[in-house]
N, C-alpha and C positions, 0 to 999 in steps of 0.2 A: 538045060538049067541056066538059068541067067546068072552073069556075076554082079553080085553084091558089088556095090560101091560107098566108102565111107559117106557119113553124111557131114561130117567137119572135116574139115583139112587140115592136118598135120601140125602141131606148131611150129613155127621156122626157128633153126639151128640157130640163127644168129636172131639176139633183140635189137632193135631198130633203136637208135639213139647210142648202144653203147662205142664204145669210142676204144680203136686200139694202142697198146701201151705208148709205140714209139710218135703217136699225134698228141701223147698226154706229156711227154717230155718235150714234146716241142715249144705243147703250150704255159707248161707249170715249171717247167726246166729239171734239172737233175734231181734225186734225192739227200736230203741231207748227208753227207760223209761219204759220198761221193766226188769224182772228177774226171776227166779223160788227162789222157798222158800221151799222148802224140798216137801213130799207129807201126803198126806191125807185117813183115813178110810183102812181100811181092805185090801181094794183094791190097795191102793197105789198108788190114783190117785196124778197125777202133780199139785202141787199151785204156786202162783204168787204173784209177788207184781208190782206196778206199780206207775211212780212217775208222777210229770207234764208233763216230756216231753212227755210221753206217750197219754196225755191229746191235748197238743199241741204244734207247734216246734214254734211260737210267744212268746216270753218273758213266756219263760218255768217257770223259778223261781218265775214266779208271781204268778202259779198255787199250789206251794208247799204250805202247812197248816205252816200258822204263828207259832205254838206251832210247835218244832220239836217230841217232844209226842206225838200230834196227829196223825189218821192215814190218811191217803190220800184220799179222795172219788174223784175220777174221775167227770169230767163233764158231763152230759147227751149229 
């Protein structure tokens, strides 16, 4: 018995043109209410900070911690 062979070929797992995250911050820069904050461990890994906007672009400043001491906890 012969094997069958598809007559299309598969679509491919990646689309051609799209572009990944860290070539889109290179090119657009960070998102709003974001920052880096120097780096971390041995490794030298990257840290951040992030304010409300980052939280959300509605009445950002409502999201900021009343005490400017405090630090930021993000929304879930």
């Amino acid at each position: 018995m012969d094997e069958q062979k598809p007559t299309t070929p598969p679509n491919p797992a990646h689309q051609p043109g799209t572009s990944k995250g860290e070539e889109k911050v290179k090119e657009e820069g960070k998102d709003p209410g974001r920052r880096e904050a120097g780096s971390t461990g041995q490794a030298k890994r990257p840290t951040g900070k992030s304010t409300g906007r980052d939280s959300t672009g509605i009445n950002a400043s409502k999201e900021e911690p009343q005490d400017p001491e405090s630090p930021h906890m993000p929304a879930p």
